[in-house]
N, C-alpha and C positions, 0 to 999 in steps of 0.2 A: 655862496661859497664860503667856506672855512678861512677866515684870513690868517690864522696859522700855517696852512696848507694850501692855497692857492689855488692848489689841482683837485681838489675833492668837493663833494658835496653830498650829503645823504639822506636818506629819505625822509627823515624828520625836515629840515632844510627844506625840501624839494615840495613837503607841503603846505607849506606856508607861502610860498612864492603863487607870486598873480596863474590862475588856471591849473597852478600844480605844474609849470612846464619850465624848463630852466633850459635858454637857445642861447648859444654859446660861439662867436665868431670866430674863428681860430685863425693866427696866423702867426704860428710858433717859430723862433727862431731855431739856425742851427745848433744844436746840444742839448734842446731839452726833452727829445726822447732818444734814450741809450739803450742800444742792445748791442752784442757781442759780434752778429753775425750780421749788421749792416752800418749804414752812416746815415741816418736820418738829416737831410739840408735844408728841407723846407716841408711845413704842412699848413694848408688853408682851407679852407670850408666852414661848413656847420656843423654842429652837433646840438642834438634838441634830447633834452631828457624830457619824461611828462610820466608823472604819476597817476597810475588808473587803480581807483582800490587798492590792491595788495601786488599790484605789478609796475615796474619802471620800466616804460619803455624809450629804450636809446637807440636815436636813428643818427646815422652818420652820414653825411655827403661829403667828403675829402677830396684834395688834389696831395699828394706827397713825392717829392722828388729825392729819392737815396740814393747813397752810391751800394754797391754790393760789389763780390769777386765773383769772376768767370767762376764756374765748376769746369771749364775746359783749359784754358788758359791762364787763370789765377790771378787775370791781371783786373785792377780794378776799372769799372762803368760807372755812367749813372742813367737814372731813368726815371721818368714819371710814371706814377701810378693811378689810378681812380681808386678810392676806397669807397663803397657804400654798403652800407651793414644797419640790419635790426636784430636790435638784441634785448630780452625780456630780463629782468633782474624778479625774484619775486620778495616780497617786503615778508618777513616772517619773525613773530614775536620771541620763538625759539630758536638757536641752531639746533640743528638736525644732527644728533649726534647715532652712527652706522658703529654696528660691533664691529671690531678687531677681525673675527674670522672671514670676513663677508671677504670678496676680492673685488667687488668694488667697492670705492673708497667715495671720498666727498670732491675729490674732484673729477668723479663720473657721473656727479646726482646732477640735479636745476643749478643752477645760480643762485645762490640766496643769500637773502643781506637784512643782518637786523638793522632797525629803525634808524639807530641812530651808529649805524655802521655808514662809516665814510666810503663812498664811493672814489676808485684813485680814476680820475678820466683820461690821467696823460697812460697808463697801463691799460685802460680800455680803448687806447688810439693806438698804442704799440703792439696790442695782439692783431691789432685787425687790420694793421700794415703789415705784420707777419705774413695774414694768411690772405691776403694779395700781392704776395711779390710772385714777382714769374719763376719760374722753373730754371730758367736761363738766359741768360742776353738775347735780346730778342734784333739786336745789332749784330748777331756774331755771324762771322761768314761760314760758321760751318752751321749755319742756321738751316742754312736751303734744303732742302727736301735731295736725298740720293748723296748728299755728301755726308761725308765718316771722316771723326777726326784721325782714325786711322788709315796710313795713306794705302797700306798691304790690303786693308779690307774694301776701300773706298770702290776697287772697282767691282765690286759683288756687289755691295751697296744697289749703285747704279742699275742692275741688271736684275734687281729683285722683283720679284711679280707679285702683286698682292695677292694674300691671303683668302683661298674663296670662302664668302660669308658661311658661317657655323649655323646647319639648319635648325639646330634644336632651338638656339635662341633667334632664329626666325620664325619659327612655331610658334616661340612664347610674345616674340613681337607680334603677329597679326593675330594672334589672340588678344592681346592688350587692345590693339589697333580697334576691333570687333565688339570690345568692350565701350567706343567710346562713342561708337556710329548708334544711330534711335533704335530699336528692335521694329520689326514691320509686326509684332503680333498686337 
């Protein structure tokens, strides 16, 4: 690791280390991952980088406990999460520089990191607690199934019959399905 930087380490770095692998015990205090749209209070686990030829691969096994706001009530929670994520970096001597007119741009390409580009790992925990937070309180009484936070709607809600399956994508499911049983020829 960078001891300028604490939280980084980059592929040059990474291959000089015993096996090319850099395992990383986390057990970060409250404030040291910020984002806007939640309170980061606790995160623990591993994280293992390991360099294979021209790819870094970073595996993650996390516990994180945030607070977040209802999206129904607005009042703040907290909650534990599981994080566990594989994610490929690929090592590349050039950046990839996309013309101007393309409409996709560089961060819809790989992931790529020159050599001796610092890898930020506290940004590579805070996106991938981003994209394990729930959807919503998973504590919220208007959680249960038939109930609607609105009280005029709530009793339609209740009295809704489901949807009968769509056959076309029933078609295309026992096609899939048919695809995956041995063939008898």
């Amino acid at each position: 690791m960078n001891p300028q930087k604490p939280f980084t380490i980059s592929a040059d770095e990474l291959e000089h280390m015993r096996d090319q692998t850099f395992v990383w015990t986390i057990d970060l205090p409250p404030g040291t991952l910020k984002d806007d749209d939640m309170t980061v209070l606790e995160v623990d686990g591993n994280l293992t980088l390991r360099r294979q030829l021209n790819v870094i691969l970073c595996q993650g096994d996390l516990r994180a406990r945030v607070r977040l706001t209802s999206g129904r009530t607005l009042e703040p929670y907290e909650t534990e999460i599981t994080v566990r994520f594989e994610e490929g970096l690929e090592v590349v001597n050039y950046a990839l520089q996309l013309p101007e007119k393309l409409e996709l741009g560089m961060e819809d390409s790989v992931d790529q990191i020159l050599p001796d580009q610092p890898i930020d790992i506290i940004e590579l925990l805070r996106q991938h607690i981003i994209l394990n937070l729930p959807y919503e309180n998973p504590d919220s009484e208007n959680a249960e199934a038939g109930n609607c936070y609105n009280e005029d709607l709530s009793k339609y809600a209740s009295n809704r019959t489901p949807d009968p399956e769509d056959s076309p994508w029933s078609a295309i499911r026992k096609t899939v399905e048919s695809w995956e049983q041995p063939s008898e020829n």
